[in-house]
N, C-alpha and C positions, 0 to 999 in steps of 0.2 A: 105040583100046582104052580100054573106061571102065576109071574107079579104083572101086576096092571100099569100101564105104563103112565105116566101123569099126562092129562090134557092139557092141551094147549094154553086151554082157559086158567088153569090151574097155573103155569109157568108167568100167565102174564103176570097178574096176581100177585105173584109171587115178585116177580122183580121190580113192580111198581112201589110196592112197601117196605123192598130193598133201595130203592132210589130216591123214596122220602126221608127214611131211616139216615140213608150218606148225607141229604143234604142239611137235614135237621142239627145232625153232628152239628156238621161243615158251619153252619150258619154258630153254633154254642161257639165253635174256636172260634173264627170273627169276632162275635160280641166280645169274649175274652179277651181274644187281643187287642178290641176300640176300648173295653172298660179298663184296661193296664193303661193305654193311652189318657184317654180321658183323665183317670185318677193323677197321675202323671203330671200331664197340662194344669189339674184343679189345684195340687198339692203347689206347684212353682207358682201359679198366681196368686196362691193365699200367702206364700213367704215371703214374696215381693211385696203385697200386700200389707201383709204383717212387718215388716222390716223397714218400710215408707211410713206408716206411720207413727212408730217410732223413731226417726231418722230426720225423717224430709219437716220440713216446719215450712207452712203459709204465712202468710201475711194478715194479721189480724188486728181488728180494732182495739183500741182500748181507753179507756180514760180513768181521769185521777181528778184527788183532789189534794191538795199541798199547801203546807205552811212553809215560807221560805223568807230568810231577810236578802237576799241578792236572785235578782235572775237575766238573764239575757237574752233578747229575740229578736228576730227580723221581722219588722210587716212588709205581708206580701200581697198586700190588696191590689185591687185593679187602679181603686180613686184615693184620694186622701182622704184620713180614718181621724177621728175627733178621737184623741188620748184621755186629756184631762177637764174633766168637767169643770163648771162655775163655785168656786170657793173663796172666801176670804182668807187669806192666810197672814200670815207675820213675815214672812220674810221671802226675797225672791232674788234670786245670786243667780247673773249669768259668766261664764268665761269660755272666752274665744273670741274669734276675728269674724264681725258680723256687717251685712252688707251692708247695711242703710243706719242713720244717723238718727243719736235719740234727741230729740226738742225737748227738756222739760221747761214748764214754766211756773212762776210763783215769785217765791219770797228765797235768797239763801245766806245763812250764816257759815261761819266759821271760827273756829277755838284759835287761827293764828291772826294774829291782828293784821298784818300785810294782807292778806287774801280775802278777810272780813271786809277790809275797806274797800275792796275790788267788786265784792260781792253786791254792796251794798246800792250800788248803779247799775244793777241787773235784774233783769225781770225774767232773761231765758237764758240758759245754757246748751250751745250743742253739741255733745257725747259722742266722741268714735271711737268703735272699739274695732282697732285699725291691725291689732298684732293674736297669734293664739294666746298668747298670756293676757291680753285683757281683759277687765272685771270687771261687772257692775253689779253692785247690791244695795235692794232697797231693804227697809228694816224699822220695824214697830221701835217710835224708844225704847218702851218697854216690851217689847218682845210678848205681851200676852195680848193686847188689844188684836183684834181683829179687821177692823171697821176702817184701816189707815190703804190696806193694797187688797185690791181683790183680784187675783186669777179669772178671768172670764173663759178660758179655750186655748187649750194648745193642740192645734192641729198636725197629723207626721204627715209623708208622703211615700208612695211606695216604695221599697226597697230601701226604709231607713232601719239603720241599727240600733233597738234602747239597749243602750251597756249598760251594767252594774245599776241596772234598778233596783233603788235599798232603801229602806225604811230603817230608822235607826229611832226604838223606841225611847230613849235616852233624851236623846235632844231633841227630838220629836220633828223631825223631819227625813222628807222623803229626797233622794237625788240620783241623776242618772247621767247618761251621757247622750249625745244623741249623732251618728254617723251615718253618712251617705255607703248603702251596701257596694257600692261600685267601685269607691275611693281604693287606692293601694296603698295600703302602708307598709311605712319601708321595715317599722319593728313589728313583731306577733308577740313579743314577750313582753308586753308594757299595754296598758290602756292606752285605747287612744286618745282618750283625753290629758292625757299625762303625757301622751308623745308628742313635742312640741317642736321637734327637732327642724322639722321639714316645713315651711312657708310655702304657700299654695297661694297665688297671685287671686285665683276663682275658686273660691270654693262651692260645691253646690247646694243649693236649698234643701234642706230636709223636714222644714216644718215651719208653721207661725203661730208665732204668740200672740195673744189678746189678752193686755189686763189693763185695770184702771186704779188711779188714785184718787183719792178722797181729800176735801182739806182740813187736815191736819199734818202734826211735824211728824217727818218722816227723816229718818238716819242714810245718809247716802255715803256709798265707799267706794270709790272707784280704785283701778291699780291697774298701771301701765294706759292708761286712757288718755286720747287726744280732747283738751278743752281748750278747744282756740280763743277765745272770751278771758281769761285767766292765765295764759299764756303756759297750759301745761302739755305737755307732750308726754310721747308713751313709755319714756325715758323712766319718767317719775315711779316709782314703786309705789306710792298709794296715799291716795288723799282723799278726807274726810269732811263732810260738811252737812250741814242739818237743811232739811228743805223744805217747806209750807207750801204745797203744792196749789194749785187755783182749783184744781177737779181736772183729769184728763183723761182719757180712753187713749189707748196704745196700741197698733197694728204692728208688730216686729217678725221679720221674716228670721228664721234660723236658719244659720248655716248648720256645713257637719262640722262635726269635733266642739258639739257645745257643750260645758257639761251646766247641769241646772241643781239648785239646791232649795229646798221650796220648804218654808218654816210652818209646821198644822198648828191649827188651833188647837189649846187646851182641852180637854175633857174633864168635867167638876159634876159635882153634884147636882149643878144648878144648867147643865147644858142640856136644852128640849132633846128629847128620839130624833125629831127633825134632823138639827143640827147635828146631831152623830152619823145617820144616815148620811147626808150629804158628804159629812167626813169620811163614812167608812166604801164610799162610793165615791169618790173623786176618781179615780181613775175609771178609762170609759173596758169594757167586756166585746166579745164575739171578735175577736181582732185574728185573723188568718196569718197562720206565722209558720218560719222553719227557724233552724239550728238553735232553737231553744235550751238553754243551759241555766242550772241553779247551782256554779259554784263560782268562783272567784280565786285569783294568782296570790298566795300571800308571798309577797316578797321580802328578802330580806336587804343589807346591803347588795349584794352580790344578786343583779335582777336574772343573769343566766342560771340560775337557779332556783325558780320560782318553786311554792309546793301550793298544788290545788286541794282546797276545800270545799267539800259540800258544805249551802248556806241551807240548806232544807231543817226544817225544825221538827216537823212531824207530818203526817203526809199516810195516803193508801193509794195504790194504783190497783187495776181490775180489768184483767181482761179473759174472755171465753170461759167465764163464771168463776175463774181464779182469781184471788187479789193475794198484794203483798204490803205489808204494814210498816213504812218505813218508821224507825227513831232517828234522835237527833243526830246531824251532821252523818246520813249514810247517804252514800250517793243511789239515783237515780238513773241506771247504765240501761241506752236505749243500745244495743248494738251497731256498730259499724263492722267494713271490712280489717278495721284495726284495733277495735275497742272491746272485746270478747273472747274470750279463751276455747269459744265453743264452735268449732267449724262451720256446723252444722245451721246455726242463728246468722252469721255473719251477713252483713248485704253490704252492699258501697253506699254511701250517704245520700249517691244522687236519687239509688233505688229503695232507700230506705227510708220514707219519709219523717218518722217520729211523731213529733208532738206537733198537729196542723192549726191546733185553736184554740183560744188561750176565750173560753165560753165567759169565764167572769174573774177578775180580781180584784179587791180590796183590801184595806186595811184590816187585819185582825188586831182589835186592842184588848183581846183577854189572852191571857197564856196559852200557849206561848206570841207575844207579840213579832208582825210579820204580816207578810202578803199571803193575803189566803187568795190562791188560784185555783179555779178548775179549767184541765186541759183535755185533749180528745186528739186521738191520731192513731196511726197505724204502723208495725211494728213483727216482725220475726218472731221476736223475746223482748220479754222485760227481767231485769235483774236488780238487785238495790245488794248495798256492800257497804264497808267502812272505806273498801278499797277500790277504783275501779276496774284494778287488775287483776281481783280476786273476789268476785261477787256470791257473797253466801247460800242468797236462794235468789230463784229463776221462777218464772213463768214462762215454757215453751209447747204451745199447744201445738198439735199435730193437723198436717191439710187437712185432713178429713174433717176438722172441726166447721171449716169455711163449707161445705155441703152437709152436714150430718150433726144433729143434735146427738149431746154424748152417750143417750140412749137407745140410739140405732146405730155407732159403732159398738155398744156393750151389745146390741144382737148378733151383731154381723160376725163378733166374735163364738156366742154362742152358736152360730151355724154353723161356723167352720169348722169349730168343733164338733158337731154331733155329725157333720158330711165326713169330716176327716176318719172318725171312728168308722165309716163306712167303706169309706175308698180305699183306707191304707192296707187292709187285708189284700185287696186284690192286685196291691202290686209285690205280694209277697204271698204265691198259693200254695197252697199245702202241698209239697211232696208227694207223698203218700196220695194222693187224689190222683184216680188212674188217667189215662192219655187217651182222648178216642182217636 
């Protein structure tokens, strides 16, 4: 019996569903080998991924709110910034070398009979205060009336320095210093109000003052002061004299290197809301500032070896929904490229801008007494310590916070995980799974 040979038909047939078969294969190895890739590429972007945001830190907002008895800042406005609002105070001490001449006029006495009798064919005296050690202070006899010097405005100008702004709940006054940011001084280790060393023929403006007196007797104390009328020069170490003013308004330009000492009114049982308000708002808020600092040099004999203190009293800063609760005297560590232990945070100071705005400060007169600031800027890390060299706890949010609320990086992690549980098989196929 012959065998039937296979048709034609029958052969094509046949190899056409051999050459689908090859290619079908052919096409699974491909995929295979783009899905080993792919998982590959997917797995290196998510550890990249995962490892930047852990690692790399943004640049993030933040602000605080602070109780501190000293702080330090630069304004860096465009125009000149109105500091100190309209108060009456008890007392107003300036020292340094100031440009223009003070006129008072009135009535004046004195406790040494020679200079009493001099006084007494005097109607005006003119005031130069021609050295950096020169002083002028006006003063309540009694130190609690109000109604004798009133503050009306002290204006700064840009790029002036307020040093060591402090409130000293004790004696109940505020004092600062006030320096031109351009100035070079020749010490870093010494205020510059206390560096005296260096005479500057110009110095430049950094602000004016407006205040007025009243008449009544007012305590006058001068020291190192030219009074050509009296025959005193700057020679003299300090003289004392009682003054009945006639009423006068005062325009005084300040130099840099002044420092100011400014005596508040009381606070009693019998002082209106008003009046406290006014008090607890003398100084003016929204002030655009850098190298903001709240500590202070305590020096001892020996000034090359100064040791910094934080003045901060209590205090929370908050940024990217974190906050840190400082206590008293912990410092406030904004990171620099020197001021950090953590690579990772570090910026250079010019890239780092810190604390930009200093939105309100005032007097706090409850416990703890102190400048209560609220400030706003931006920042790497925030950290607060006893030490600056060794800061306890950190706030260091991750870039992904500056694009991504923290609840789409907690998906983005669960995707990687449930994609990961998918891919990572196939860069690892079973043996056993035959070869086509």
């Amino acid at each position: 019996m012959s065998l039937k040979r296979p048709s034609s038909k029958n052969s094509t047939v046949r190899y056409r569903w051999q050459r689908c078969i090859t290619r079908f294969l052919s096409t699974l190895r491909r995929i295979r080998r783009r899905d080993q890739l792919l998982a590959l590429l997917l797995l290196l972007v998510w550890i990249v991924l995962l490892l930047g945001n852990f690692y790399i830190r943004g640049v993030s907002r933040f602000e605080g709110s602070l109780i501190t008895q000293t702080m330090n800042f630069t304004y860096v406005g465009e125009i000149d910034k109105q500091f100190l609002n309209s108060l009456g105070i008890t007392k107003l001490a300036l020292q340094g070398k100031q440009p223009s001449t003070l006129n008072l006029k009135g009535k004046f006495s004195s406790a040494d009979p020679t200079l009493n009798t001099k006084l007494k064919s005097l109607a005006q005296l003119d005031i130069q205060l021609s050295t950096p050690d020169s002083g002028l202070t006006l003063e309540d006899i009694d130190n609690k009336q109000t109604n004798s010097i009133n503050l009306q405005q002290l204006r700064i100008q840009p790029n002036t320095q307020v040093k060591q702004l402090t409130y000293r709940s004790i004696s109940n006054q505020l004092s600062f210093c006030l320096q031109s940011d351009f100035e070079k001084v020749s010490s870093q280790k010494v205020s510059v109000c206390e560096n005296r060393s260096a005479v500057e023929p110009n110095l430049p403006i950094v602000g004016e003052l407006k205040f007025g007196v009243n008449p009544t007797a007012i305590n006058l104390f001068l020291s190192s002061a030219q009074i050509p009328a009296l025959n005193i020069t700057e020679s003299t170490l300090e003289t004392q004299l009682r003054w009945l003013p006639e009423g006068q308004d005062f325009i005084l330009p300040i130099s840099s290197r002044t420092s100011m000492k400014i005596g508040l009114p009381r606070v009693s049982k019998n002082t209106t809301e008003e009046d406290i308000n006014d008090l607890t708002q003398f100084m003016r808020g929204d002030i655009s500032v850098k190298q903001v600092r709240f500590d202070q040099r305590d020096r001892s004999a020996n000034v090359n070896d100064p040791i910094l203190t934080s003045e901060i009293l209590d205090g929370e800063v908050r940024m990217m929904g974190q906050s840190l609760k400082l206590q008293p005297r912990q410092f406030l560590i904004i990171p620099t490229d020197r001021s950090f232990d953590k690579p990772n945070c570090r910026m250079s100071p010019s890239k780092n801008p810190g604390i930009q705005r200093i939105r309100d400060i005032r007097l706090n007169l409850k416990e703890p007494k102190g400048l209560q600031t609220l400030v706003s800027g931006e920042s790497k890390c925030l950290a607060i310590g006893l030490y600056q060299e060794f800061p306890n706890q950190s706030i260091e949010p991750s870039w992904l916070l500056n694009y991504l609320p923290q609840e789409g990086i907690n998906a983005i992690y669960t995707l990687i995980g449930a994609f990961t549980g998918i891919l990572f098989p196939r860069l690892f196929p079973d043996e056993d799974e035959p070869r086509k």
